[in-house]
Each structure stands twice: as C-alpha cells, then as structure tokens.
C-alpha positions in Angstrom: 4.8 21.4 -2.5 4.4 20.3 1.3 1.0 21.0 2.8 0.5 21.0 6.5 -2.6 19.5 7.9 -3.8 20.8 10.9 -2.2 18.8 13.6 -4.1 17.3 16.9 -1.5 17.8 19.1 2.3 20.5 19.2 4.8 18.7 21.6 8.2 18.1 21.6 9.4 14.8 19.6 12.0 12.1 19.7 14.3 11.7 16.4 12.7 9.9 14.0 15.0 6.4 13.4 12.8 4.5 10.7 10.9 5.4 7.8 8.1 2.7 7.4 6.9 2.6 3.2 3.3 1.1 1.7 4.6 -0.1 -1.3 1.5 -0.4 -4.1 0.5 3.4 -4.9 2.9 5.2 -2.6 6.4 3.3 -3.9 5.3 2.6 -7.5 1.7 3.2 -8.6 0.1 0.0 -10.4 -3.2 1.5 -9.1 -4.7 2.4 -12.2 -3.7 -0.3 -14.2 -5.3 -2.7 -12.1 -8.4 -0.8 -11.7 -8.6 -0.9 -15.7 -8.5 -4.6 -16.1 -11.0 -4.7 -13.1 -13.2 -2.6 -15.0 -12.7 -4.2 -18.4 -13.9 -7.6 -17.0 -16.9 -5.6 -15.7 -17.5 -3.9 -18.8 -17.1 -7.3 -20.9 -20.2 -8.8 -18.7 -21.8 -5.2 -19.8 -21.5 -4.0 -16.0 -19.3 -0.9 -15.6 -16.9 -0.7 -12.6 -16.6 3.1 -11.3 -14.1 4.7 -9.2 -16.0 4.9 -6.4 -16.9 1.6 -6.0 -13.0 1.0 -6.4 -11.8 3.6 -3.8 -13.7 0.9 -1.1 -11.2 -1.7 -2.0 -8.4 0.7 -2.4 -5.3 -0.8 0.3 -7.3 -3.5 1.3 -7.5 -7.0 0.8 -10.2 -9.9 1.1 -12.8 -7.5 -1.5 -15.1 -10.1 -3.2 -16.0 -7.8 -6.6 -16.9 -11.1 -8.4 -20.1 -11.4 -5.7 -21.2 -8.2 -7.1 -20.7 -8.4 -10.5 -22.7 -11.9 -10.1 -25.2 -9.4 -8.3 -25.6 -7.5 -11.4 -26.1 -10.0 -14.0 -27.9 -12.2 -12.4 -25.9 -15.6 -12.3 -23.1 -17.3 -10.8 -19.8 -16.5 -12.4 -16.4 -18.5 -12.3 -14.3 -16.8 -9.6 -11.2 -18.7 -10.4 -11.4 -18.4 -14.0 -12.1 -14.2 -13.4 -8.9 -14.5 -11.1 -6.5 -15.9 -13.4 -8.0 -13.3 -16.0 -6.8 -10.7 -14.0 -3.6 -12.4 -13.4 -2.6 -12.7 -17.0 -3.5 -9.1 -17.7 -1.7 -7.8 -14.6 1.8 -9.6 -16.0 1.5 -7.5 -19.5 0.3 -3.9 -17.8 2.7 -4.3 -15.0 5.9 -5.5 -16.7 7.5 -2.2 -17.5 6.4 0.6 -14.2 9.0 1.3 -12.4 9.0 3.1 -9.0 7.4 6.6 -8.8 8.8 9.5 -9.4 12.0 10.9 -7.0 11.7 7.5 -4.7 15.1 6.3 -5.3 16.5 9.3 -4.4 14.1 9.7 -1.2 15.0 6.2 -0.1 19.1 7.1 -0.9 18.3 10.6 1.3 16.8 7.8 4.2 20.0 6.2 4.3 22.3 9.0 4.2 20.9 9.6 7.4 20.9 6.5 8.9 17.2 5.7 8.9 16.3 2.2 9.3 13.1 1.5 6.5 10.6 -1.3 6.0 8.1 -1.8 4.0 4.7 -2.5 5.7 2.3 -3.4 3.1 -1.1 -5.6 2.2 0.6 -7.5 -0.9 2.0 -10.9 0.0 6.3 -10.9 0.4 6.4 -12.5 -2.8 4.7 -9.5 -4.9 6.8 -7.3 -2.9 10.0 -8.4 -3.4 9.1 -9.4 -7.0 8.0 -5.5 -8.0 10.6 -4.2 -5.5 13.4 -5.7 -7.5 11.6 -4.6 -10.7 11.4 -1.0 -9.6 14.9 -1.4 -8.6 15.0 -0.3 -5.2 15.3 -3.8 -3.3 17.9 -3.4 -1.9 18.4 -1.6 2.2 15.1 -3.0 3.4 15.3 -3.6 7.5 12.1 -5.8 7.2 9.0 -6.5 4.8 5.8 -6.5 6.8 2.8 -8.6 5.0 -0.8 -10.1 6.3 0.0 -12.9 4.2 -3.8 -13.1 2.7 -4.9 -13.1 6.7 -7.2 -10.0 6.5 -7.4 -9.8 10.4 -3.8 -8.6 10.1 -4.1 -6.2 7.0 -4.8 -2.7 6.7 -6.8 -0.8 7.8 -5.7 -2.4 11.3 -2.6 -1.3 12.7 -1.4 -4.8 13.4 1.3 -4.4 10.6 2.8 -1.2 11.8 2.8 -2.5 15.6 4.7 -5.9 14.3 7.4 -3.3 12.1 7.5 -1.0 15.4 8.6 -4.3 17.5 10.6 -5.6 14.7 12.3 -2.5 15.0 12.3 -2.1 18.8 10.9 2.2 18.2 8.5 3.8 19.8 5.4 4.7 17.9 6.9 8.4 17.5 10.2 7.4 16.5 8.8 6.4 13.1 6.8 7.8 9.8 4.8 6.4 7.8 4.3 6.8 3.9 0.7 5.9 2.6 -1.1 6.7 -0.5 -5.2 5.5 0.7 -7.3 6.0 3.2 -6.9 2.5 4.6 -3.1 3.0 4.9 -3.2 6.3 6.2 -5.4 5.2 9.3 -3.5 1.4 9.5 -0.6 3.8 10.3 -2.5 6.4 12.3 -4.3 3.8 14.9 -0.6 2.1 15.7 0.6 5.5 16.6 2.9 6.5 13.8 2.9 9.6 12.5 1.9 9.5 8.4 3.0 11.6 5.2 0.2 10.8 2.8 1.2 10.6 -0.9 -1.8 10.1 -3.1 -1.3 8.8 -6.4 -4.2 9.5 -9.2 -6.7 6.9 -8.0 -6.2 8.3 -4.8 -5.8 11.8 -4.5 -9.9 12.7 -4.8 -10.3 10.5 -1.5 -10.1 11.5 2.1 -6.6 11.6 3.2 -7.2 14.2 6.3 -6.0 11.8 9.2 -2.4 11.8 7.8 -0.3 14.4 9.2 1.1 16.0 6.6 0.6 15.9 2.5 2.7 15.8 -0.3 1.5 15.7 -3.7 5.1 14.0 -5.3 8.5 12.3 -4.2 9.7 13.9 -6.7 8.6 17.4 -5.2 9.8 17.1 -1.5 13.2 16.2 0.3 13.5 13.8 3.4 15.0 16.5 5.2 12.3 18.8 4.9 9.9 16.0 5.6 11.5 15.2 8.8 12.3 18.4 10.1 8.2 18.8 10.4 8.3 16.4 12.4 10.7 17.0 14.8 11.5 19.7 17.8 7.1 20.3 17.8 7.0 21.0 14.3 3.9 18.6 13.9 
C-alpha cells in the first residue's frame, strides 16, 4: 500500500529519467543482522547494544561504537581485533540474503521504461558490487556512487546524489530517490531529489517524514504507480 505524505510544494514536473537506489536496507536488508552481531559483542563484554542507540548509526558511516563500549566498561578495548570480529560474523550471516522482496522485478519495470539507475550508497564499490552480484541484480547499473570511507562525502550530505545527478547530466527533479533511514532520506532530500522511503524492520519505527512518499514493500507497489505520483503535480 502507497501512502502519500503531505507534500511542500504541487507544481507541474519534468519526466522522471533515473531512478537513484541506496543499496543496504532499501535493495536487500542486512540491517538486522549486523545490528545482531553488534550487539552480541556488546552483550559478550556484559554491555547491551539497543535499537536506539543503533538507529544513530543507521546509513552512516565513520560511528566509533567501540569508544563507547570502552566507555562502559571502563578500559581500552582492541578496535582492530572487535573489527575483524565483526567481519568474520558478517561473511556467515550475510552469505545467503538475497535482494528484498519484488526488487528484481521493480528494477526490470525501471528498464522497461527506459530509466537510467544508479546506486548512490555509503558502502565502499567493492561491498556493493560484491552483494549486488550476490543478490543478483548487478547487472543495468548507469553508475555506483560511494564516499569511499571519506565521511565528508557520505550521507546524510547530499554530495553523493549531486555527483549521480552530474554523472547523469538531470536536473534534481528529473530523478527519485529510494532510501530506507533517515540519513538517506534527507542525503537525497538536501540535493534536491525527490525520495520514496522504504523502511525495512530496523527502520520503519524511525522518522521517515521528509521523504515524499512511503511504501511499506517492493513487493507491494509498481514503478508505474510510483512514478505517476510524481509526475503532471501529483507530488
């Protein structure tokens, strides 16, 4: 089901020519897997690790949750040794996800109608194209926008989607973004582009108001119907 939110503006647009995808928790949702072996390593150093403290590093990058653990307990910990931790545990809960639900056939419904799409996202190019391929929708990509680890590029600033918008040579309103957090959803709002929000679990309880139109599923809404709220001052 589509749910309008109230829009700031009712004019006349151009046609949408590029669809512009976050990739973690929008495209496939390793969300709450990750926040699990976060909170495990938290719980192991008898420190617990809740979801709100989480939604602050939710579709950002540069978060130091090590500092605070060491905080909590007291003592210096070994941030590279945490690190690699996670990494291990990430390969074994993130092997078998695949994209979410009805995004293959959204992306096929893109290029059926010519849409250009890139993937603006926090995650370095290598993640991407490595979970991309994994979810099995690599392939049709115009671009792959990263920061690279360089958090003055990263969401929440819009630097990403104004280096996809050149890359692409649109106008801010010839483009929509998908976003599943907060961070994304104003990354995407502060460059100009008009956003769908698509929360996944870890996301849906959090503020998603500045995007400009909700949907709780892919697998629940059509392109078409997407776009047509966004064109002829639908939106």
């Amino acid at each position: 089901m589509l749910s309008l939110l109230p829009p700031s503006t009712r004019r006349r647009t151009p046609p949408v020519r590029a669809v512009l995808f976050d990739l973690d928790g929008t495209l496939w949702d390793p969300e709450p897997h990750v926040f699990r072996i976060y909170s495990e390593i938290f719980r192991e150093h008898g420190q617990e690790l809740t979801r709100r403290q989480w939604a602050g590093v939710l579709g950002t990058i540069g978060f130091d949750l090590w500092s605070v653990l060491e905080e909590r307990v007291g003592r210096s910990l070994d941030h590279i040794a945490l690190d690699t931790r996670v990494a291990h545990r990430k390969e074994a809960a993130l092997g078998g996800l695949g994209a979410r639900p009805g995004v293959p056939r959204l992306l096929g419904q893109a290029d059926a109608a010519g849409l250009a799409r890139s993937v603006v996202s926090n995650s370095p190019t290598a993640w991407i194209t490595r979970y991309a391929r994994q979810c099995g929708i690599e392939h049709g990509w115009y671009a792959l926008h990263s920061p690279e680890g360089d958090t003055s590029r990263a969401k929440p600033s819009p630097h990403l989607y104004r280096e996809a918008l050149e890359r692409l040579s649109l106008a801010p309103d010839e483009a929509i973004a998908f976003e599943d957090s907060p961070s994304g959803v104003r990354a995407a709002r502060a460059a100009g582009v008009r956003c769908v929000a698509v929360p996944n679990t870890m996301t849906a309880p959090l503020d998603l108001s500045h995007a400009d139109l909700r949907i709780e599923s892919f697998a629940e809404a059509e392109l078409p119907q997407i776009l047509s709220r966004f064109t002829a001052g639908a939106v």
